[in-house]
N, C-alpha and C positions, 0 to 999 in steps of 0.2 A: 624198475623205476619205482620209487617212493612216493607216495600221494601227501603234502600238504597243506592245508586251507594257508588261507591269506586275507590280510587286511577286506575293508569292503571298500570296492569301487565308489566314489561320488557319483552320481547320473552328470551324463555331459547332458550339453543342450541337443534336443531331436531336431531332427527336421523339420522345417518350419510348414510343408506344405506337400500335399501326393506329389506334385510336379518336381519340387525341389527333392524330393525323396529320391525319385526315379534319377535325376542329375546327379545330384552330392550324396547320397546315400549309396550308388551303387558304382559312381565313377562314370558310370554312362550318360553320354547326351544326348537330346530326344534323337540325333542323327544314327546314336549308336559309333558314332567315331570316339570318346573317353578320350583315351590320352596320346591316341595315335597311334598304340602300337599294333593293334590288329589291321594297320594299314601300313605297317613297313617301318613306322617311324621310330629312331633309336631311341630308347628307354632305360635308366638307370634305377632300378629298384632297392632298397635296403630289406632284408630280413632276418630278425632275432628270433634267437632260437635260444634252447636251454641247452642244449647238450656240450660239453666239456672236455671229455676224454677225448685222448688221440685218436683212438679207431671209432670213437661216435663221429666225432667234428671231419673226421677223412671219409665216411662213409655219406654224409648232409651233403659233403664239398664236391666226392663223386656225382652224387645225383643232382647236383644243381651242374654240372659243369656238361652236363647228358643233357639238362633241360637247354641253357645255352647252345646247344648245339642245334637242338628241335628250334630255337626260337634267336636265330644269329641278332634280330636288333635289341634282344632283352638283356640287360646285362645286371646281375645281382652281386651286389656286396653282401656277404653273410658276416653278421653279427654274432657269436656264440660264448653261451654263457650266460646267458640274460637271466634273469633272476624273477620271478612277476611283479615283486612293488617297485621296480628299476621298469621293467614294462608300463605297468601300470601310471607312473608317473611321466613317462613320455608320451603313450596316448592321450592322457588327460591333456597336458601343454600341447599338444600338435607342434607345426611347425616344421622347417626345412630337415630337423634333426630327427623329427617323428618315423619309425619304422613305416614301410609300406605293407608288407607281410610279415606276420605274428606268428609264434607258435609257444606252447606254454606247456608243461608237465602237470597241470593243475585243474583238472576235468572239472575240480568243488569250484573253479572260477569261472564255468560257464554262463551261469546264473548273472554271475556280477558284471561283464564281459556284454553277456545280451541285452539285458536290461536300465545299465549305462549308455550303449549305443557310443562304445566305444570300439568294438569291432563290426562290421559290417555285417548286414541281413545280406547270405550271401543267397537265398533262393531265387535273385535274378538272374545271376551270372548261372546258377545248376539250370532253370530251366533254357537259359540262353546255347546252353551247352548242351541241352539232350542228356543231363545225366538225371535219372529217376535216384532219389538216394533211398529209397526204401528197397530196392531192386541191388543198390551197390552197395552199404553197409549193413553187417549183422544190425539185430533189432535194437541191442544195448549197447555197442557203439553209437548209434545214433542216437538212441538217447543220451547220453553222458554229453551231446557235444550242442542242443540244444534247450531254448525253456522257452517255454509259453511259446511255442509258434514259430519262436525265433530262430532260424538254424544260421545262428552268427558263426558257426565253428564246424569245419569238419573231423574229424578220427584222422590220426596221423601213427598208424602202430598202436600197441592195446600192450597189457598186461592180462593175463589170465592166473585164475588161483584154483590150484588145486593141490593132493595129496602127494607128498615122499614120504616115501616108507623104507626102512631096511630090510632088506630081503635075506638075511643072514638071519638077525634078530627073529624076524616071522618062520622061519625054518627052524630056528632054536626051541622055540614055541608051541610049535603044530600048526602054524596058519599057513594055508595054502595058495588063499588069496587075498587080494584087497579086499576092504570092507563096502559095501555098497551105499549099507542104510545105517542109522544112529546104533542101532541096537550091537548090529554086528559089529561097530569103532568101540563100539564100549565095554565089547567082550575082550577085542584083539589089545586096547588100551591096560586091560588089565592083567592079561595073560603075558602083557609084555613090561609089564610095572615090575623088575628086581630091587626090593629094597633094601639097605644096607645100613645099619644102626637108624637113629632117627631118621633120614635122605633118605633117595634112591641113589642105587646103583643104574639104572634104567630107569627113566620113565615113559609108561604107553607114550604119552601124548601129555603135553606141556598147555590145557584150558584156557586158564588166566588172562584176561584181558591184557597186562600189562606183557604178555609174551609179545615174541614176536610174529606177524602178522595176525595175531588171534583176537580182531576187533571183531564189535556186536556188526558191524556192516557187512563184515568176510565170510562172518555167519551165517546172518539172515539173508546170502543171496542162495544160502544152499535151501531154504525156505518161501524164495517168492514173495517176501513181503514186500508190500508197499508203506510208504513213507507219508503220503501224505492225501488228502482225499478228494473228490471234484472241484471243490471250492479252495483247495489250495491250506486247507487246516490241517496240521499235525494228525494224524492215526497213530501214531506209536503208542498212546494210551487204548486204543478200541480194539486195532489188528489184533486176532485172536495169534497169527503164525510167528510176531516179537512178542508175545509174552512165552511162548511156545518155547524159543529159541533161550529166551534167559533162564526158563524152568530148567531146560535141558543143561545148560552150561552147567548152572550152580549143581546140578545134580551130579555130574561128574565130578565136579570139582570134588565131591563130599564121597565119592567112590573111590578115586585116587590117593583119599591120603587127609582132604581137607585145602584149604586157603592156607592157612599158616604153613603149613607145610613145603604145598606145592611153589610159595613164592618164597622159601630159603633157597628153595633149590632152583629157582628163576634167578636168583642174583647171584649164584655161580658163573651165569649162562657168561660168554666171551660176545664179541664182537657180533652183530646180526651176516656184515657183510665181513667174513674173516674167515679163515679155517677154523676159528673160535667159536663158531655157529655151533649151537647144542646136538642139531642133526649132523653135523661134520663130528663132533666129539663122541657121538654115541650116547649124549646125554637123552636125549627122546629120541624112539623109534620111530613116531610117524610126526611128520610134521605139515602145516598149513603151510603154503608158498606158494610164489610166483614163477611163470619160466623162466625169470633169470637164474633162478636157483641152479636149474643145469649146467649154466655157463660157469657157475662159483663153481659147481662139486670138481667139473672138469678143470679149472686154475688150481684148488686145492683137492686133489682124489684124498679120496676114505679106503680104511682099510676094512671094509664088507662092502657086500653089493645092495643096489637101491634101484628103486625104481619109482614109478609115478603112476598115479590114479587120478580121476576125478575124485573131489573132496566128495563123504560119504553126506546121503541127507534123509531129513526124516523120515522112518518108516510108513507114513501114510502118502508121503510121496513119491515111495520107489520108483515111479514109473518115470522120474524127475530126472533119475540118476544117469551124471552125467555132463550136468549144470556146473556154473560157475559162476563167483562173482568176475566180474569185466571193467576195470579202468584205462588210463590211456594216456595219448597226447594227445593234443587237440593244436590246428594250426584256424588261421583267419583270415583276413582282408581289412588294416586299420582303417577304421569309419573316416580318421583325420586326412587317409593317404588321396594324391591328387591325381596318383598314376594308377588308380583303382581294376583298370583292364589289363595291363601288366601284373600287378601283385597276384591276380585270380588267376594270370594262366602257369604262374608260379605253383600256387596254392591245390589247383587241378590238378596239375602234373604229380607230384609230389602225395597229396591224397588220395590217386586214382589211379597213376598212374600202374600198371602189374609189374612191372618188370624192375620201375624204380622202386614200388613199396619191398618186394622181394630180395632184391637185392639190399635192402636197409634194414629188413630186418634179417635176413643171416647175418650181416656185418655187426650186430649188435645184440642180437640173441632175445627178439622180442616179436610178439605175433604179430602180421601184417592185419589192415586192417580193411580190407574189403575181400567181398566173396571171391573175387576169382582170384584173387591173391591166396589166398587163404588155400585155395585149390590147384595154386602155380607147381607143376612137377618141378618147377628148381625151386622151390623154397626148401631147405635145407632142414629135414625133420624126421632124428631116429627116432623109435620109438618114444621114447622118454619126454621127448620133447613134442612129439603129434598127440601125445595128451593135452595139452594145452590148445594145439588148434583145433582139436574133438570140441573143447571146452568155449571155444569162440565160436565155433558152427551150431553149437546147442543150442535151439531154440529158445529152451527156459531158461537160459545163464541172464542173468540180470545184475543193472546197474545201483548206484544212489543217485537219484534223480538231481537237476540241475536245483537251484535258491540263491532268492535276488540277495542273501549275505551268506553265501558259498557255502560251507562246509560245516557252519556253525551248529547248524543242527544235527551232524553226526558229531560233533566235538559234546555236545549236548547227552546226546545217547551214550555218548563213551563215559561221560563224567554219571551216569548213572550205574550204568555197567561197573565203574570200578567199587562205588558203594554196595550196589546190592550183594555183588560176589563176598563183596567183606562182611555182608551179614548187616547193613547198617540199615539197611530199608527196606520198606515192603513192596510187595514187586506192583502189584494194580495200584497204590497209592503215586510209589515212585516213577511210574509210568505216563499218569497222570499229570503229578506235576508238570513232568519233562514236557509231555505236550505243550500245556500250558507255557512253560518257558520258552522252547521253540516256536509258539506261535507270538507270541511276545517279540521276540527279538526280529522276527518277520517284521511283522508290523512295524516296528521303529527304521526299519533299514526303507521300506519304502521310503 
């Protein structure tokens, strides 16, 4: 799954009162009867979802049709395809046509999502339900899926990023193993660089920001940085661990070959999602990715063997190694919807459930996203692939925190990242700005 920002939400109007919160905000009346259906009564729910594919939309379709069965008077229309400013734009209008249950690919819209008060505070329905979510999701699932307090969003499947590497290539070579920490990627990166006239013939590893998955975010999550400080102001100028992270890039960059270099031979690169991929061609030996990558090598096999690591991280944090950056899906409960106890026992099921998360993600090749999920003996995980749930079980794998205008500020960090690497700016001035800019553009979205 691919992570895009999105437009920013307008704030709907809140709740006018604690009392009216507890009614129209959570679907519940003070009786706790909401829309009748935790008392038998038949209910017609709608939910949008993003997913598109044949065997994504058959495997949503499976687990809502298991959920109907657990809940004979609930009956769900699924929506798929949905897009988020096609979301976005029917939360905002409410109405008869308004989804009841939401789900979104777009973790950077949580921010915009909570703070709008366009998806439901759903900590009444968790504690209504006996579910502890610190107890039921990893620690950066849960954060990706709230802000400020607000846990409008639960984790619905996750992404994890970690290393493939060629196991042919590193045998050519003398590497024996994965690399753990910077030092060691930077040895294995170079002993695996064959150059060929001006190119390579191989490259270690493809830095560049404009590669593929090789953003400053993918990075700095093998680093622990944080993004932003108690009061809510940009660190990306102060954090000592992102100025750390762009030192360290540029410096490979300038190990390998150079900038100019290494981006003639990035626009050779084919297709990200293709047998075109650089790591499918043998163009790079190790490459930054996600666990769908497994599912691509097995539609398209390579002719050498590969495998998977945790991405390597800095040498003063070996003890780290292990970590990963975490994004996801995230599903909700629409603020606008009237069947609000209905939607939530959709939204439980579905986020919580073991057996449904488990089953959705073998059928789609993506990590489940609760602990005992995560530990279900049928979730379907060769080695290759139990990298990635290592990588979701680590305690230090870390998110990009939720912001009330989404994602803007790693689009921020990116648009600096592609200048510094070009050599066009200095790294504590350009740092600086950025902050600056990022807090900036905060402030006007409130």
């Amino acid at each position: 799954m691919r992570r895009t920002t999105r437009r920013i939400l307008a704030a709907l109007t809140a709740c006018a009162s604690a009392a009216l919160f507890v009614t129209a905000c959570t679907g519940q009346s003070s009786d706790g009867g909401g829309d009748g259906s935790d008392q038998g009564k038949e209910v017609s729910i709608t939910f949008w979802h993003g997913w598109s594919q044949d065997h994504e939309v058959k495997a949503i379709n499976d687990n809502i049709a298991a959920f109907e069965k657990l809940h004979p008077n609930i009956h769900v229309k699924a929506v798929a395809n949905i897009a988020d400013d096609k979301l976005e734009q029917a939360l905002r209008a409410g109405g008869r046509d308004a989804p009841d249950a939401v789900s979104s690919f777009t973790t950077d819209s949580v921010g915009k999502f909570c703070s709008a008060n366009v998806w439901a505070d759903l900590d009444p329905f968790l504690k209504k339900s006996g579910i502890d979510p610190a107890a039921t999701f990893p620690r950066a699932m849960l954060e990706y899926s709230r802000f400020q307090g607000n846990q409008c969003a639960l984790p619905l499947l996750s992404d994890s990023y970690g290393l493939y590497y060629n196991k042919t290539a590193f045998a050519a070579a003398g590497i024996t193993s994965p690399p753990k920490t910077f030092s060691e990627f930077e040895a294995a990166a170079l002993k695996l660089t064959i150059a060929e006239g001006d190119g390579y013939k191989q490259l270690g590893f493809m830095p560049n920001y404009h590669g593929y998955e090789t953003s400053p975010t993918h990075y700095l999550g093998q680093y622990g940085a944080t993004y932003f400080d108690a009061n809510g102001k940009s660190n990306v100028g102060t954090d000592p661990k992102i100025a750390a992270m762009f030192s360290w890039q540029k410096e490979l960059i300038g190990k390998l070959g150079g900038y100019d270099k290494l981006e003639r031979h990035r626009t050779t690169f084919g297709e990200e999602f293709s047998a075109k991929n650089p790591f499918h061609t043998g163009q790079v030996a190790m490459s930054l990715d996600g666990e769908w990558r497994t599912a691509s090598l097995a539609e398209f096999p390579v002719g050498f063997e590969w495998a998977t690591a945790p991405f390597p991280v800095p040498d003063d944090q070996a003890e780290t190694y292990g970590r990963g950056y975490q994004t996801g899906t995230i599903i909700g409960v629409a603020k606008s919807s009237q069947k609000q106890t209905a939607a939530w026992e959709l939204v439980k099921y579905l986020a919580t459930n073991t057996d449904a998360l488990v089953s959705f993600a073998n059928a789609i090749h993506n990590v489940p996203s609760t602990n005992e999920a995560l530990n279900s003996p049928k979730l379907t995980a060769d080695p290759n692939f139990k990298t990635f749930i290592d990588i979701a079980k680590n305690p230090n794998s870390s998110t990009t925190p939720a912001s009330i205008n989404g994602g803007a500020y790693q689009l921020s960090l990116n648009n600096f990242g592609y200048e510094y690497e070009a050599g066009k700016v200095d790294l504590a001035a350009g740092l600086a700005a950025t902050a600056k800019e990022i807090d900036e553009a905060i402030d006007q979205a409130k």
